[in-house]
C-alpha positions in Angstrom: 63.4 63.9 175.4 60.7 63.1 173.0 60.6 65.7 170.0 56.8 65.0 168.8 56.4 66.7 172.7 58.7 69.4 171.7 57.4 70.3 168.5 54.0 70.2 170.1 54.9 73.1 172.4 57.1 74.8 169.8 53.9 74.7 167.7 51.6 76.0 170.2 54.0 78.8 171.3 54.1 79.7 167.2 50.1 80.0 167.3 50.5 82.1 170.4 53.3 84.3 168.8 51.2 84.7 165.5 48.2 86.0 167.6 49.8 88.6 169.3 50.8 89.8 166.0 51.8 93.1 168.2 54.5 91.8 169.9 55.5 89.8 166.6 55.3 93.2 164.9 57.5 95.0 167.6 60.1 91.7 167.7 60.7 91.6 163.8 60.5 95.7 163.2 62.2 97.2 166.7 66.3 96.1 165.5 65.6 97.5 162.0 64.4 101.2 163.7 66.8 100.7 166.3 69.7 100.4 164.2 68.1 103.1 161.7 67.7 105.5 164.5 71.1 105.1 166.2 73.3 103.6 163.6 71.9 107.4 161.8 71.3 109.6 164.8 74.1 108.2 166.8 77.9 109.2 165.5 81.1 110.1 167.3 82.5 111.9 164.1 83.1 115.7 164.1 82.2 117.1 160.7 80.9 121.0 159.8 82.3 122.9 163.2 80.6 126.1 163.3 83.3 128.4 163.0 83.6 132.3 162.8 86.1 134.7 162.2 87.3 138.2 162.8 89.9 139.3 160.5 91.5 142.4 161.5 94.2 142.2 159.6 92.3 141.5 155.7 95.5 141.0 153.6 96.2 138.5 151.2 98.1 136.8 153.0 95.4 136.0 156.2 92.7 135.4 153.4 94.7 132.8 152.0 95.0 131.1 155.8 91.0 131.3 156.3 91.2 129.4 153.3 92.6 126.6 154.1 89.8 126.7 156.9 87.1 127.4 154.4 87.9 124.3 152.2 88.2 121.9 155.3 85.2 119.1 155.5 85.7 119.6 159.1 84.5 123.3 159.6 82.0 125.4 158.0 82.5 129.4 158.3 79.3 130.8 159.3 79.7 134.1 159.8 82.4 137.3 159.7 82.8 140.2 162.6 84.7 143.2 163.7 84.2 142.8 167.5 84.6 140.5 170.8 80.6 141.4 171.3 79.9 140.4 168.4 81.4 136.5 168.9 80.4 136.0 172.3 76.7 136.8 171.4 77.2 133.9 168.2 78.9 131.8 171.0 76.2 132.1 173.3 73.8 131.1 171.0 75.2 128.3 170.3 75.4 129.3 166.2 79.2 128.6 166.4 81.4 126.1 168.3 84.6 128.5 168.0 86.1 132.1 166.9 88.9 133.0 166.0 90.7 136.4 166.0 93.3 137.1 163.1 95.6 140.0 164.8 96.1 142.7 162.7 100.1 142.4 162.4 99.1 139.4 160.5 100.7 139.3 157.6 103.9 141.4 159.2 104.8 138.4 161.5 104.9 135.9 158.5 106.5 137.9 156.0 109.4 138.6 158.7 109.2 134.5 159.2 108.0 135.2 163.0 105.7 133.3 164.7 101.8 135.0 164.0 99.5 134.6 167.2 95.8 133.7 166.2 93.2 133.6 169.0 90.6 130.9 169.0 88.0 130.3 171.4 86.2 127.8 171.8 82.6 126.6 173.6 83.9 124.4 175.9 80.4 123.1 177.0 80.4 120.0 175.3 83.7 118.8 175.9 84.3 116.2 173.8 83.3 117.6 170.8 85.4 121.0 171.5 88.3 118.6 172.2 87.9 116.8 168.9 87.6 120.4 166.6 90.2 121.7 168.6 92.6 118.8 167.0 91.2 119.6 163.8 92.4 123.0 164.3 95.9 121.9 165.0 95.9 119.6 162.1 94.8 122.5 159.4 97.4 124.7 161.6 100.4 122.4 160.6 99.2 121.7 157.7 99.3 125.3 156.7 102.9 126.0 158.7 104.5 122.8 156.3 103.2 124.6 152.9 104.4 127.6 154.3 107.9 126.2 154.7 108.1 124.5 151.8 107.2 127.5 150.1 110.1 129.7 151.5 112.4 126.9 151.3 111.9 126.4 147.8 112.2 130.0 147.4 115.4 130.7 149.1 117.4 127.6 146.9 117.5 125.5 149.9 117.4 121.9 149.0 116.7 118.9 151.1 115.2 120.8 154.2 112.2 120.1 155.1 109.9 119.0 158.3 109.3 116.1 159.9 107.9 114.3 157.5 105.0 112.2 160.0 103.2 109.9 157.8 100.3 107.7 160.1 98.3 104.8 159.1 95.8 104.0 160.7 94.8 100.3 160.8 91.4 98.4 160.8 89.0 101.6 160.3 91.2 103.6 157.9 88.6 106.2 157.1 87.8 106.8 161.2 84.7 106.6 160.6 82.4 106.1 163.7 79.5 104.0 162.0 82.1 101.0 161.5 82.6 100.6 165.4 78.9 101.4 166.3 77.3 99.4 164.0 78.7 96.1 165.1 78.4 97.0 168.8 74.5 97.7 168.2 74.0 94.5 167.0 74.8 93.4 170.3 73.0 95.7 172.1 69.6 95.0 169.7 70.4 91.5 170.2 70.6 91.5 174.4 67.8 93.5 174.5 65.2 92.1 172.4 66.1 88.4 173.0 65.9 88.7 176.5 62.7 90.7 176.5 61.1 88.2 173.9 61.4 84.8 175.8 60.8 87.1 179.3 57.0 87.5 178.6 56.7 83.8 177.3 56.4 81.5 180.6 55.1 84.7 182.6 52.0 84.7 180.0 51.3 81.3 180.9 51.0 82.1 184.9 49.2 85.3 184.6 46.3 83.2 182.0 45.9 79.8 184.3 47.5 77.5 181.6 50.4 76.5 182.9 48.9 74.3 185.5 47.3 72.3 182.4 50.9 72.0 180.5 51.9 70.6 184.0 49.5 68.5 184.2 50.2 66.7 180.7 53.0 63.8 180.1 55.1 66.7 178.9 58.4 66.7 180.8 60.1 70.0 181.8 62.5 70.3 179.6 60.7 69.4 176.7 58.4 72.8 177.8 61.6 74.7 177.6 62.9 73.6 174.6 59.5 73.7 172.9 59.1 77.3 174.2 62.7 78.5 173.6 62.4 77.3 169.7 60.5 80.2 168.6 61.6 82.8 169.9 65.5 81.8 168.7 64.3 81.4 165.4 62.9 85.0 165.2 66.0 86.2 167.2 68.0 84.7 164.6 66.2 86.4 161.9 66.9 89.4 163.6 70.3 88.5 163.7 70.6 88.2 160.0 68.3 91.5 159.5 70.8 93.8 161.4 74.2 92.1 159.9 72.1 92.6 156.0 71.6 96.4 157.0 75.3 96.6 158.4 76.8 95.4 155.0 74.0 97.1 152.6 72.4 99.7 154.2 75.7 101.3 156.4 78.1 99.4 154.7 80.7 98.6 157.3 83.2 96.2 156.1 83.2 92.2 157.0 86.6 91.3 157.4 85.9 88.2 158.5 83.9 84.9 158.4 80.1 85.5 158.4 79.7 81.8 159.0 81.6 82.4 162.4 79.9 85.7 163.0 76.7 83.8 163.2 77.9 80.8 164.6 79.0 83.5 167.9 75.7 85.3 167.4 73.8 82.3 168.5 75.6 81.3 171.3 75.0 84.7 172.7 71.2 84.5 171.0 70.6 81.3 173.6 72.1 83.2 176.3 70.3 86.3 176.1 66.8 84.2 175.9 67.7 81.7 178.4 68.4 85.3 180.6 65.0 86.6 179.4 63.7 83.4 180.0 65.0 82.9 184.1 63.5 86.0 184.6 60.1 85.5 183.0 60.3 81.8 185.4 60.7 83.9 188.1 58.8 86.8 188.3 55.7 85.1 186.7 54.7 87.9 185.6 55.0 89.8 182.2 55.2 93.5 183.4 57.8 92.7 186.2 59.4 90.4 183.7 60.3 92.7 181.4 60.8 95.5 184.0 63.9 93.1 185.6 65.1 92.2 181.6 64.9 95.7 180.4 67.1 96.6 183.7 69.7 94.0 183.1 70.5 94.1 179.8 69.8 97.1 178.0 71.8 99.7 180.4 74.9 97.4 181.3 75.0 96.3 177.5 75.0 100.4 176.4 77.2 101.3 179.6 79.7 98.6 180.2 80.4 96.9 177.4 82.4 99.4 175.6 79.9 100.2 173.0 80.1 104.0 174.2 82.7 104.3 176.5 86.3 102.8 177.0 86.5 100.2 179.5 90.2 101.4 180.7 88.8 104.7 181.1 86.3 103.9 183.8 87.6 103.8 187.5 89.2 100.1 188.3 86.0 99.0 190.4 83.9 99.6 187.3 86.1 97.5 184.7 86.0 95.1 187.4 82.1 95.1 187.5 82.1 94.9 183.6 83.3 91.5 183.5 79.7 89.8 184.5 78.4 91.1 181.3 78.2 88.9 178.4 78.1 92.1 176.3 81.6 93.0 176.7 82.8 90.0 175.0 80.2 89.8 172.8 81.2 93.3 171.2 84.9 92.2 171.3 83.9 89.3 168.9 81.5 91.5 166.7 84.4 94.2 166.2 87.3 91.7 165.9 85.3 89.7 163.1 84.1 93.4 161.7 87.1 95.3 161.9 90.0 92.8 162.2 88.9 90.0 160.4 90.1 87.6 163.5 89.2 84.1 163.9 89.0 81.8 167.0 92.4 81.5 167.8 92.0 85.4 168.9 88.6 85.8 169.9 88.3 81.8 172.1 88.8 83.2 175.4 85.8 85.4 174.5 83.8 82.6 172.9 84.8 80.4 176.3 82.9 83.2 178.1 79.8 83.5 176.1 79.8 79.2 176.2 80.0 80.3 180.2 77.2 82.8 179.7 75.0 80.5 177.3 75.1 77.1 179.3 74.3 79.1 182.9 71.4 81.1 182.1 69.7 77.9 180.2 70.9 75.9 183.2 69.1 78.1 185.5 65.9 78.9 183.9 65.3 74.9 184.0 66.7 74.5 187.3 63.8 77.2 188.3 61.6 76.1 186.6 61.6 72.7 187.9 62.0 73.9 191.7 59.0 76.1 190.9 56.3 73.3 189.5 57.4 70.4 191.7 
């Protein structure tokens, strides 16, 4: 390997990367609105439910419940009514995600320390977001049956009865916030996706212009064209890399539990993997359009689909988890979280760096096994 070669090549590709200062533009710029548009746009959390009420039974004593509704984060009331009409029209529209009815025996039931019925309905079109406001309903519910208790406990002269007194912790994201489990996991998705597609265009380019027969033609050796190509476009990758992890801590603030020496150390195994896959491809389509057609296909949808970024793994059917093994993505996430969220180190996460090794080492393997086949 002789490096004055290599940093001849590197050196060229630079000049080449600096002219198309489009593609330098979209490289350096694409993971900061990427991560602005879905670490912003994109969030699992529940907050303001549009919620509206018919109170038919307007005591004191059902004002004081819609209270406890009224000064929830969750839910916002948007709106009052005296008829079913009325609520399925709101409904309908889509101005409110659930009604509810207050009966007008209310107040009766409670003060005779019987159960009070309340009717809630609830759009059911977007299920996972009914299911979620639906549990917020249950947990403002109970909250408001264990004051209620108390209260007549403490009334009657009854000491030491009280209800079960549940106390959860939640571990890693304490505040359940979404942002602190999609953050990390768009990091790798940014990171598949724009290191593949960078080093896809680069030995395409080369084909489509009539210049690589001339690079062949030099003493360069193969693998010093490789190298000397795959340089660049790591260096700019990594830059991304620290780019995305500065807006994580600053911009969204997600925690760093861990060691940000081993978070990049990981991020750049999975770097070289993602260009050497961007790179295999651009070796064997020889061409840029098809190129990036084949990398766009390959990493971007598996990486957002079945990696876990989105969806549960053990919630897909068994023939799917299977399939979700191939992709580096999956393990890659598993490290970004576990360093995130967890603050593990390698005696965890090793069977998940062995796998991106595994990932690394074959796609750089095979882009300069093709590439040889292809020019001798």
């Amino acid at each position: 390997m002789n490096l004055k070669r290599v940093s001849a090549i590197t050196k060229k590709e630079f000049i080449q990367i600096i002219r198309d200062y489009r593609s330098l533009g979209l490289a350096i710029f694409n993971p900061i609105l990427l991560l602005c548009l879905f670490g912003f746009a994109l969030s699992l959390d529940v907050n303001n439910v549009p919620l509206i009420i018919w109170n038919q039974d307007k005591s004191q004593i059902s004002q004081e419940f819609i209270l406890n509704f009224k000064n929830s984060q969750y839910f916002k009331i948007v709106g009052y009514f005296d008829n079913y009409t009325q609520l399925q029209n709101y409904i309908d529209r889509r101005k409110a995600l659930m009604a509810m009815v207050i009966p007008k025996d209310f107040s009766k039931f409670i003060q005779l320390n019987q159960p009070a019925p309340v009717q809630l309905l609830v759009d059911g079109s977007d299920s996972n977001t009914a299911t979620i406001a639906m549990g917020y309903v249950n947990a403002v519910v109970e909250k408001y049956n264990v004051q209620f208790i108390n209260d007549a406990v403490s009334k009657l002269g009854i000491k030491n009865l009280s209800p079960i007194d549940l106390r959860p912790r939640v571990w890693f994201n304490e505040d359940l916030k979404s942002k602190n489990y999609i953050i990390p996991g768009l990091i790798a998705v940014i990171m598949m996706m724009i290191a593949a597609q960078l080093t896809s265009i680069t030995v395409a380019r080369e084909w489509e212009r009539g210049t690589m027969e001339q690079l062949i033609s030099t003493p360069i050796r193969r693998g010093e064209l490789i190298l000397g190509k795959f340089i660049p476009y790591f260096l700019i990758g990594f830059f991304d890399l620290l780019v995305a992890v500065a807006m994580a801590q600053f911009v969204f603030v997600v925690p760093l539990r861990g060691s940000l020496i081993l978070l990049l150390i990981l991020s750049s195994i999975f770097l070289a993997g993602a260009l050497g896959q961007g790179m295999y491809f651009s070796i064997v389509a020889k061409n840029q359009r098809l190129a990036t057609q084949m990398t766009l296909l390959t990493t971007f949808l598996p990486t957002f689909m079945l990696s876990g970024f989105v969806y549960p793994i053990y919630n897909m059917p068994k023939v799917i988890q299977v399939i979700t093994y191939i992709f580096p993505a999956r393990y890659f996430i598993s490290i970004l979280k576990g360093i995130y969220l967890k603050g593990e180190g390698l005696n965890i996460l090793w069977l998940q760096v062995l796998f991106l090794l595994l990932f690394a080492v074959t796609m750089i393997v095979l882009a300069y096994r093709r590439f040889v086949k292809l020019v001798t």
